[in-house]
C-alpha positions in Angstrom: -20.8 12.9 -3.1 -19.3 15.9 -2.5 -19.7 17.2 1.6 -22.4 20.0 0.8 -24.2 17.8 -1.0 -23.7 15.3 1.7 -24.8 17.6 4.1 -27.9 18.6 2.3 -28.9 14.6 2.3 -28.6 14.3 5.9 -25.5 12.4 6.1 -22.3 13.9 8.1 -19.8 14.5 5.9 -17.2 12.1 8.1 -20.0 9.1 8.8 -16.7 7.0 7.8 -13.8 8.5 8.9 -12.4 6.0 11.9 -9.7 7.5 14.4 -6.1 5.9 13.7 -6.4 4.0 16.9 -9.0 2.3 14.9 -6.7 1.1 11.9 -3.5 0.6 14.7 -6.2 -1.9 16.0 -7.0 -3.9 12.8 -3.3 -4.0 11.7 -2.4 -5.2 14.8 -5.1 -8.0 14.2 -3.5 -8.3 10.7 0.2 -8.4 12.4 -1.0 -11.3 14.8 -2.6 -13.5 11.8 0.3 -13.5 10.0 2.3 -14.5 12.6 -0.3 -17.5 12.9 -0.3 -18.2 9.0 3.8 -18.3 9.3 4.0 -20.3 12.7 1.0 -22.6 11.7 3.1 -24.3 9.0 5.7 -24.8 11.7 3.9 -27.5 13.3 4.0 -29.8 10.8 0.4 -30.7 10.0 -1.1 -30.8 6.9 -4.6 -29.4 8.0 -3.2 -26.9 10.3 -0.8 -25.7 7.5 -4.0 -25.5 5.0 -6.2 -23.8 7.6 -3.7 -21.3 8.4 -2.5 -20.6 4.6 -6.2 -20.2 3.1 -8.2 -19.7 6.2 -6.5 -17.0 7.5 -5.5 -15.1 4.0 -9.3 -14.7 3.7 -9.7 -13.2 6.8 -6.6 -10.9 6.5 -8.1 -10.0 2.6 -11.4 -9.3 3.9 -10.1 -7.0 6.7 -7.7 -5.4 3.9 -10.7 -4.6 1.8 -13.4 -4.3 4.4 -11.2 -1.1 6.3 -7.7 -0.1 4.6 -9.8 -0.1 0.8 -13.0 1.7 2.9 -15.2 -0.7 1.5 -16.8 -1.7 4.5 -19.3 0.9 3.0 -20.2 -1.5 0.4 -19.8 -4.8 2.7 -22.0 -6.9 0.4 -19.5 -6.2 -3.3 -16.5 -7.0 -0.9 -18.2 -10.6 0.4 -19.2 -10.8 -3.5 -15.8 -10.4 -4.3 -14.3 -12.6 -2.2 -16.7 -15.0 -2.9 -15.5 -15.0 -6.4 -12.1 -15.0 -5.7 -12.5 -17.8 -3.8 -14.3 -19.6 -6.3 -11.6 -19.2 -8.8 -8.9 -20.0 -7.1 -11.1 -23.5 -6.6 -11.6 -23.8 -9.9 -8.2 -23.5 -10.7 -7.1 -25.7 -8.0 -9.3 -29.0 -8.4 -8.7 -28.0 -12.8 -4.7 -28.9 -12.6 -4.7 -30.8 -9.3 -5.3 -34.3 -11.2 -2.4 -33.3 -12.9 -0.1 -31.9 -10.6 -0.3 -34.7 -7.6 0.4 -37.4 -10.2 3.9 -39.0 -11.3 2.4 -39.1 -14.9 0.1 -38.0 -16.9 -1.5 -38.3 -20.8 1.6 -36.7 -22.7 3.8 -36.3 -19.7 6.1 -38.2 -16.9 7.4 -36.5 -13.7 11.0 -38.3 -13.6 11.9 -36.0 -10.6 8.8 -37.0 -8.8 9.2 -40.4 -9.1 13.3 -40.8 -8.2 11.9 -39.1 -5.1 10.2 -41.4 -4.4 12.3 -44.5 -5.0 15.3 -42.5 -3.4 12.7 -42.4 -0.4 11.8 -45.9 -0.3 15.0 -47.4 -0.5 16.3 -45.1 2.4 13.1 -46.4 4.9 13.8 -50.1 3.5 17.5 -49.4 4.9 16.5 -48.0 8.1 14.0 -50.9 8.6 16.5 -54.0 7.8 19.0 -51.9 10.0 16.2 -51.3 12.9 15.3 -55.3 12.4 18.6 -56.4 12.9 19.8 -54.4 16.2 
């Protein structure tokens, strides 16, 4: 809509223009949840590390969209499209996640997976006959 015509509807012609404190403000909201989503990880647990990695990368991608994209104009096609998103990354995930967190599969074996694994259970068998006999 071009401003004259904007202007002839009733609508200012800069009804969406924000100052650039306004952006300073949400990239320093983005700055901060990054530095969450890296130090998050840093803790060590699992649910904290998943939170931080998905939770937070949906926030920071709806504020991406929401102001730097100026599609907080059209809020409902943004939650739409994260929605979907979201949904296919889901699908995806819970499609080759039967596969992926197994040591074999139908037509398949995961050697490296599986010396891991005995490389880590012979190394907590030694450190348990060594903590028994002290």
């Amino acid at each position: 809509m071009s401003t004259h015509a904007a202007i002839e509807h009733g609508h200012a012609a800069d009804e969406h223009i924000h100052p650039p404190s306004f952006y300073v403000k949400i990239w320093g909201i983005l700055t901060v949840l990054f530095a969450i989503s890296v130090a998050g990880p840093m803790l060590g647990i699992k649910l904290v590390t998943i939170l931080t990695a998905f939770g937070i990368a949906i926030v920071k991608a709806y504020l991406v969209c929401a102001h730097f994209m100026h599609l907080n104009i059209q809020k409902r096609w943004v939650v739409y499209l994260e929605l979907g998103v979201l949904a296919m990354v889901l699908l995806f995930w819970f499609g080759v996640a039967p596969d992926v967190m197994q040591h074999q599969g139908q037509n398949w074996e995961n050697v490296a997976a599986k010396q891991a694994v005995e490389r880590g259970m012979a190394a907590h068998g030694a450190a348990a006959a060594e903590h028994g006999a002290k």
